[in-house]
C-alpha positions in Angstrom: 15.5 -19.1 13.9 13.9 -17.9 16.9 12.3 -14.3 16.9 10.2 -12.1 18.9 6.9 -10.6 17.8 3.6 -8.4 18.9 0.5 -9.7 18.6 -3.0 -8.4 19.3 -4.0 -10.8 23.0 -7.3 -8.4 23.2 -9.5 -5.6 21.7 -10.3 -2.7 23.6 -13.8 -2.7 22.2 -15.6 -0.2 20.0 -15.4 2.7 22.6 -13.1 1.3 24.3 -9.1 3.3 24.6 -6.7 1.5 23.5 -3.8 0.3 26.3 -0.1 -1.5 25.7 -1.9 -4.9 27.4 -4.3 -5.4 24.2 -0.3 -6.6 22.7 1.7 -8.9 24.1 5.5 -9.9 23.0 6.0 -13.3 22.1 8.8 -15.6 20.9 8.1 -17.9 17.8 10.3 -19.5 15.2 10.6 -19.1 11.5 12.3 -21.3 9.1 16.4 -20.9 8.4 16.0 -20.8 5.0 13.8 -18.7 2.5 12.3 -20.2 -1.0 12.2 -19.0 -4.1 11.3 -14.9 -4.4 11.3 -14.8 -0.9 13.5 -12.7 1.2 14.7 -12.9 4.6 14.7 -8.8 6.2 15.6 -7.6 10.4 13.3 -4.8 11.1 15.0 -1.5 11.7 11.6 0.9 12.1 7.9 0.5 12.7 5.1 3.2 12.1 2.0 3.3 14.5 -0.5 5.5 13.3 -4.2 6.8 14.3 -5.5 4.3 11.4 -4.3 1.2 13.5 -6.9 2.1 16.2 -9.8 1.0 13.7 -7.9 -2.4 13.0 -8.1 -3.1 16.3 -12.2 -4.2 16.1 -13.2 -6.8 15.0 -15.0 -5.0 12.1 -12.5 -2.0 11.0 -15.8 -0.2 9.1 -13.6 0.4 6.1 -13.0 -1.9 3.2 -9.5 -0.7 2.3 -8.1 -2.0 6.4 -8.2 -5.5 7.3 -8.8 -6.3 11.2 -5.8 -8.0 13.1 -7.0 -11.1 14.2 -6.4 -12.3 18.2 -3.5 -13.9 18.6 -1.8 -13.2 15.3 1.0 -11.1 14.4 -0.2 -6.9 14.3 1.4 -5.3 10.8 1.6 -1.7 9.8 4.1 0.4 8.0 7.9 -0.9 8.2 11.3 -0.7 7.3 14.1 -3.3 7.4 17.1 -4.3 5.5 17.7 -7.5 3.7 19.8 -10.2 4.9 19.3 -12.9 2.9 17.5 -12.8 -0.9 15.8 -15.0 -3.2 14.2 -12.7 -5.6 15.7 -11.5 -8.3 15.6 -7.5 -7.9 16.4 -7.6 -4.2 20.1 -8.5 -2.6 21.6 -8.4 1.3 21.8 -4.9 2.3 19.3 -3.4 0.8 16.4 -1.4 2.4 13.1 -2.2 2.0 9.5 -1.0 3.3 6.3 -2.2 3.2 2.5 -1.4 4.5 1.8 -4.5 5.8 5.2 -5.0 7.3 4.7 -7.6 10.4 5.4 -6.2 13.8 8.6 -8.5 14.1 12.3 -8.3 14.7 12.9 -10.5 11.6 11.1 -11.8 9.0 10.4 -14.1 5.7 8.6 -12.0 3.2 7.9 -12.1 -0.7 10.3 -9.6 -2.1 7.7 -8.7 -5.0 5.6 -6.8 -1.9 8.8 -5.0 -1.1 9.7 -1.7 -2.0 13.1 -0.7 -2.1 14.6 2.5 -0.8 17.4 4.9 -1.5 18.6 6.4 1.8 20.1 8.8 -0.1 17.1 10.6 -0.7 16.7 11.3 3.4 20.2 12.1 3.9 20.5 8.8 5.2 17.6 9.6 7.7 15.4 6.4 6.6 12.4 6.5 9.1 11.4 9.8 7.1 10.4 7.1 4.6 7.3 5.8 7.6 6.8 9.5 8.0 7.4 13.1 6.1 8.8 11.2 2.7 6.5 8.5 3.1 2.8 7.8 3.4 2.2 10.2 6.0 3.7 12.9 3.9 1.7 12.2 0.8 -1.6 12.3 2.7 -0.7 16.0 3.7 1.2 16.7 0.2 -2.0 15.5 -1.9 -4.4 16.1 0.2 -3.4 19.7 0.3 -3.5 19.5 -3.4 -6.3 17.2 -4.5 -9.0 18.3 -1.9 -7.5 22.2 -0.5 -7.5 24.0 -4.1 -5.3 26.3 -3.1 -4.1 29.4 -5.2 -0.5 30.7 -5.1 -1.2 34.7 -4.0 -4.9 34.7 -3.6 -4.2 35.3 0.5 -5.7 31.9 1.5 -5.7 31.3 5.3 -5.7 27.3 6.3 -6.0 26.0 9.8 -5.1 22.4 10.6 -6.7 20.2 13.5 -4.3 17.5 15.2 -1.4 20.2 14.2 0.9 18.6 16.2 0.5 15.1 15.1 2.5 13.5 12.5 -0.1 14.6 9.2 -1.1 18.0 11.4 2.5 19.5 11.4 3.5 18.7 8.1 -0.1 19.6 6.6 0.5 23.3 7.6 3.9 23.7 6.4 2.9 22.3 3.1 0.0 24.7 2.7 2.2 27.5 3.0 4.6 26.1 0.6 1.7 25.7 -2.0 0.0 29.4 -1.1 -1.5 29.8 1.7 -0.3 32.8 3.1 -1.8 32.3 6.9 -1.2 29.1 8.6 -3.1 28.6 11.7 -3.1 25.4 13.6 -5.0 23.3 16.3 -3.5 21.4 19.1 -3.5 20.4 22.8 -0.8 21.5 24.8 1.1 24.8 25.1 4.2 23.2 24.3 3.1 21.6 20.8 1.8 25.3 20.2 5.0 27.1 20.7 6.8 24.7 18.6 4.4 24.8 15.9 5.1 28.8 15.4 9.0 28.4 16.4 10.3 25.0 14.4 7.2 24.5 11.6 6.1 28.1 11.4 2.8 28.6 11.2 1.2 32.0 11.9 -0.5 31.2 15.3 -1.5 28.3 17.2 -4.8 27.7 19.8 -4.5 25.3 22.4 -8.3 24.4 22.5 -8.0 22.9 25.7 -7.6 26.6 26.8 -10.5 29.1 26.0 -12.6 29.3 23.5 -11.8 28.1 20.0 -14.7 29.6 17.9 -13.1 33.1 19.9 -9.5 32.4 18.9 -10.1 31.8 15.4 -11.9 34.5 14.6 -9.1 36.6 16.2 -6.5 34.7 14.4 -8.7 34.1 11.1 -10.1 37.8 10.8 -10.4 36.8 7.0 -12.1 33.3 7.9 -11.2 29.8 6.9 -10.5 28.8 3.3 -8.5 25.5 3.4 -9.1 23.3 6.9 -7.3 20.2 6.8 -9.5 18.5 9.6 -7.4 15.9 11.1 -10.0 15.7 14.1 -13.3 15.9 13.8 -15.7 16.7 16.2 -16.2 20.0 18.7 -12.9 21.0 17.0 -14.3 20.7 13.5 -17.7 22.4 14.1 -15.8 25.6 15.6 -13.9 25.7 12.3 -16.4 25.0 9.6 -18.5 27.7 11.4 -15.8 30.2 10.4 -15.2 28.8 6.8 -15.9 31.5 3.3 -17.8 31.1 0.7 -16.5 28.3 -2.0 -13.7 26.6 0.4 -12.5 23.7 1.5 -12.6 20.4 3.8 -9.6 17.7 3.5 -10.9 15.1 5.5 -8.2 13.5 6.5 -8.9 11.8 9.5 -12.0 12.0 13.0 -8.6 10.8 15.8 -11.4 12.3 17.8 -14.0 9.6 16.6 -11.9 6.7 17.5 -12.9 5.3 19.9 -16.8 5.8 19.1 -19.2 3.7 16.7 -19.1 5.7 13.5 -19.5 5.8 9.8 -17.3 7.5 7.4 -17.1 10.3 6.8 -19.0 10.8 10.3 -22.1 13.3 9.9 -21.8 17.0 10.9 -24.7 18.3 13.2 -27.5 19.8 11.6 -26.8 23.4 11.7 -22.8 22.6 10.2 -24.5 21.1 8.0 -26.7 24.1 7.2 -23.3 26.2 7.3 -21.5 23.7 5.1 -24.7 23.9 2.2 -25.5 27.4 2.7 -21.6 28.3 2.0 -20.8 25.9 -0.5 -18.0 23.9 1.7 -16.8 20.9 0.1 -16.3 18.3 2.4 -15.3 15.3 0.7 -13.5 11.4 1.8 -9.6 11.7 1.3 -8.0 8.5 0.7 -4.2 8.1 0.0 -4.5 5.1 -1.7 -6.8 6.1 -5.0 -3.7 8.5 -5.6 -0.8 6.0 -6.4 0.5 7.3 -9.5 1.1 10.6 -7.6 3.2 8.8 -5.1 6.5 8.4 -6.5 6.7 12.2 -7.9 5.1 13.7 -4.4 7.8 11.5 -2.2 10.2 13.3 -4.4 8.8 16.6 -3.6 8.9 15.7 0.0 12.5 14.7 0.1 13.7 17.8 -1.8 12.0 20.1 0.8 13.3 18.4 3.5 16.5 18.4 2.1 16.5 22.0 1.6 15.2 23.3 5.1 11.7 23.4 3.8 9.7 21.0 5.5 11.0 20.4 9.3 10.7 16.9 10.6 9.7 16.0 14.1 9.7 12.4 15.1 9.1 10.8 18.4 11.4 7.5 18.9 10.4 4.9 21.1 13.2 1.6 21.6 12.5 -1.8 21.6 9.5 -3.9 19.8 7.9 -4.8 23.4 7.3 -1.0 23.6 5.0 -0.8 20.3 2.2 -1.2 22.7 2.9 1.5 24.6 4.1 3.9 21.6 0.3 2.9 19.8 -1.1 4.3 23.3 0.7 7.6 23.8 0.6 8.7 20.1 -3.7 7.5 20.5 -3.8 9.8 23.6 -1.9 13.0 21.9 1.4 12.3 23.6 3.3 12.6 20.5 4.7 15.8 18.7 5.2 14.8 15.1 5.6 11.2 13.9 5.6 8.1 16.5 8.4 5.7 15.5 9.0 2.3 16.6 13.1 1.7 16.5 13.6 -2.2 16.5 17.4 -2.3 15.2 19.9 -0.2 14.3 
């Protein structure tokens, strides 16, 4: 069977930005029939996501990501439906996701790695399962409540960096549906702003490409910063901790900003954030998805039923055709995006 797939052909470096030639589309062939507990699956949807960036070195600097290797197939979050089965739990038709699903238009995989899906849940909507009722959305929904501490009625305000991203938007709109009572958010274009008060509605919005942040936020924050669910890092970041209360809160969710640089993680504030962040009590702890599995299944039910309900709005960014993955990675790396980037293969 002959198939086409992306693979990485070169790495932009450590510092370097990341362009559609470091992929290139290839065809291979893959065997007509499957084995035992093996599954054959077309690819409907791929996720790209800010993460992928580090995968891209040759060391990713984190233990939970494994680099992509030159030449080989590039992976990532993916969704596909079953045409042939092998394994016992899985038959043709149903849909299945993955996080290591290979950036293909069809492939072999071992069913026990698969997760199956009920559309049902998404109104029949299934790339909200790569996004808002997926691992995206579970990053905002427990990060909010693992690492924001927020308090129904106790008029928190919480600001968002990267609010128009895919984690950004729905981060806000989640705070407010836990308790914060002001939602301010961070982004880079006047157009993501206005749709971040009309569609997702947060209180206010500061383009910080336009005047001065630390200025807007104290306007817009005239209570300060409890919750900031720092999706950025960076200038960005020190402007908001500087404007953070007593006893609140960091959810360091991801440095975009800090891509493209050599870095540890958690990167180090400056010296006198750092002074702020002691002197104030800010926690600022690592926020990984991953240690949180058994809250999975119950938060992607949460998600669903607010997005069922009206809730939690749901902007995705669709780009056709698995020789454009390159280019999707490169505009949702260089802020492009409003909401989640999506990959269709297949319909």
């Amino acid at each position: 069977m002959i198939i086409q797939r992306v693979v990485l052909s070169s790495r932009p470096g450590k510092t370097g930005v990341p362009v559609p030639e470091n992929f290139q589309t290839e065809e291979v062939t893959i065997p007509d029939k499957i084995q035992e507990g093996q599954v054959c699956v077309r690819t409907l949807y791929l996720s790209v996501d800010p993460y992928m960036r580090c995968r891209m070195n040759e060391d990713t600097d984190a233990e939970y990501l494994q680099a992509w290797q030159l030449s080989e197939v590039a992976d990532g979050g993916g969704i596909g439906i079953v045409e042939d089965s092998k394994h016992t739990h899985l038959v043709k038709g149903d849909f299945v996701t993955s996080f290591n699903w290979p950036w293909q238009t069809k492939a072999i995989l071992d069913g026990s790695l698969l997760q199956k899906l009920n559309p049902q849940l998404v109104d029949g909507h299934l790339s909200h399962f790569l996004g808002a009722a997926g691992i995206t959305g579970l990053t905002a929904l427990l990060g909010i409540r693992e690492k924001g501490h927020v308090i129904p009625g106790a008029n928190q305000t919480i600001v968002v960096s990267g609010a128009a991203g895919a984690c950004g938007s729905l981060a806000g709109q989640i705070g407010r549906l836990e308790g914060c009572s002001r939602v301010v958010g961070i982004a880079g274009t006047d157009e993501k702003c206005s749709i971040l008060v009309s569609e997702m509605g947060f209180d206010a919005a500061i383009n910080y490409k336009k005047g001065n942040v630390a200025e807007q936020l104290r306007d817009l924050c005239p209570a300060g910063v409890d919750v900031y669910f720092d999706n950025v890092g960076g200038d960005i970041s020190d402007a908001v901790i500087s404007q953070m209360n007593q006893n609140s809160h960091i959810i360091l969710c991801g440095q975009i900003s800090q891509y493209n640089k050599p870095m540890i993680y958690p990167p180090p504030l400056a010296p006198a954030i750092e002074e702020i962040k002691k002197a104030r009590n800010i926690t600022r702890e690592r926020f990984l998805v991953l240690n949180y599995m058994d809250k999975h299944e119950a938060g992607v039910l949460q998600l669903c039923q607010w997005i069922k309900e009206g809730k939690l709005k749901v902007r995705e960014t669709v780009t056709q055709g698995l020789e454009k993955t390159g280019a999707a990675f490169q505009s949702m790396m260089t802020g492009g995006n409003i909401g989640k980037q999506i990959v269709l293969i297949s319909e």
